[in-house]
N, C-alpha and C positions, 0 to 999 in steps of 0.2 A: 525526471519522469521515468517511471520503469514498466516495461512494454514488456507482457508477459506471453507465451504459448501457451494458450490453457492445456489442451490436449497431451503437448506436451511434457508438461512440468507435471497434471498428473498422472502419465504415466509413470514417469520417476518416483515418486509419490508412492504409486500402489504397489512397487515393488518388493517396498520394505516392509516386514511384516506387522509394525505397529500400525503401520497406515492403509494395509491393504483392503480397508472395509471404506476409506475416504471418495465422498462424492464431490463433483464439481464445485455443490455448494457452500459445502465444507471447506474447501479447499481456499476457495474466494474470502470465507470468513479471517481463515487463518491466516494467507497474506492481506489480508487489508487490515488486520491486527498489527500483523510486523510493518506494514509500509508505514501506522499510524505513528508504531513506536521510534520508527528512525524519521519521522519528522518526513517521508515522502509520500508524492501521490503514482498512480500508475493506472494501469488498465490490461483485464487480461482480457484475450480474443480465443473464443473457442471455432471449431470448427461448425457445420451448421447450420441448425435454427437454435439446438439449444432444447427445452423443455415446454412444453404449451406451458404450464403456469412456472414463470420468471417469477413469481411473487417471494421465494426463499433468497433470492439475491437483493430484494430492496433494500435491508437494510448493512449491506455491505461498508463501512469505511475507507476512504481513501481509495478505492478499487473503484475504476468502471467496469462494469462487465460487458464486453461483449457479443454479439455472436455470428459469425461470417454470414448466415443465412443460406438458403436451397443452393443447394448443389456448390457452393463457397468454401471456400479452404481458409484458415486462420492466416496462412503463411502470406499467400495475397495479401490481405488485408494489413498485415503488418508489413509487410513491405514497403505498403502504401503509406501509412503512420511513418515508416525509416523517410521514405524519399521527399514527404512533405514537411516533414520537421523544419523549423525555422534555425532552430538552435541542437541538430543531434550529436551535438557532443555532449551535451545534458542528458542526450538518452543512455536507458540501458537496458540490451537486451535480453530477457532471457528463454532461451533456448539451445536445443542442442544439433538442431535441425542447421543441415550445410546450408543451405538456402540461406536463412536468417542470418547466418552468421557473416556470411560472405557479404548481405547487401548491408549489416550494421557495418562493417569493416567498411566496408567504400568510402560510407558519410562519416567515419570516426566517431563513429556512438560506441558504447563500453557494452561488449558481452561478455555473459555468465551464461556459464552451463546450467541445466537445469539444477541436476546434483549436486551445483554447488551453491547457489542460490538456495536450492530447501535446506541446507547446512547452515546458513547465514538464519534463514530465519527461526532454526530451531535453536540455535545459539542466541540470538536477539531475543524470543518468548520467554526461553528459560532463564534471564536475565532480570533479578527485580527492582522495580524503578525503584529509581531512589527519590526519598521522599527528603522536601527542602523544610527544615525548621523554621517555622514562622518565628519572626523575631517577637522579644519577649513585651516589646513595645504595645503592642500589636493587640497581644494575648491578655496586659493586663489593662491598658485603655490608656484614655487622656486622664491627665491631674485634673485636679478641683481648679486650680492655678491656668491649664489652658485649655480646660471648657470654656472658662470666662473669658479669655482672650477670643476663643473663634465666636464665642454669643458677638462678644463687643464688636467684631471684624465685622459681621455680618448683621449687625445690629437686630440683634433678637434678645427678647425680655422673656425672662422667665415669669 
């Protein structure tokens, strides 16, 4: 499970000049593309309420989003997420905030800096799946030979 600082990570994000026009929602899209691709799920926590219409995030992948709400800070919240963890050595967090990093360091959860976490998934996107060859079995069908056998097995009359 990867526990993200929304606020965060996009600032890291908007620094660099390709990405300097990226919004929250954006943002969410794109790691919940890379979390899809490496097979993980996670959740990122913004500070806030967030946007009256949440409607650009619903169709996120692998990503919770969430949002601290009035007068809440992300960093609480995931602190909360570190201390309640059942299993936080399966976590990982990321951020660059001393806070976070000190409270994942207590419970032995894995942190990443922002900057290098957006490294990881610009490396993982730019990467293209590899596509698995259907066996040729498959592609060309059953013989005349064992149609008749699964008819017979399954007792069906043509």
């Amino acid at each position: 499970m990867v526990i993200v600082d929304g606020h965060n990570l996009l600032h890291t994000v908007c620094k660099l000049e390709e990405y300097k026009s990226v919004g929250d929602v954006q943002l969410c899209r794109i790691v919940g593309r890379y979390l899809k691709q490496v097979g993980e799920k996670g959740e990122i926590v913004f500070d806030g309420t967030g946007p009256r219409d949440k409607s650009g995030f619903d169709n996120v992948t692998n990503l919770e989003v969430t949002f601290a709400g009035q007068g809440a800070d992300a960093d609480t919240v995931i602190e909360g997420r570190i201390k309640a963890s059942t299993g936080p050595r399966r976590l990982t967090v990321v951020s660059t905030d001393r806070r976070l990093r000190v409270a994942a360091q207590k419970r032995r959860a894995t942190i990443v800096k922002s900057h290098v976490f957006w490294s990881d998934v610009q490396k993982q996107l730019r990467q293209k799946k590899k596509t698995i060859k259907e066996p040729t079995e498959k592609v060309i069908g059953l013989s005349e030979g064992e149609a008749e056998q699964w008819l017979k097995l399954f007792h069906i009359e043509q």
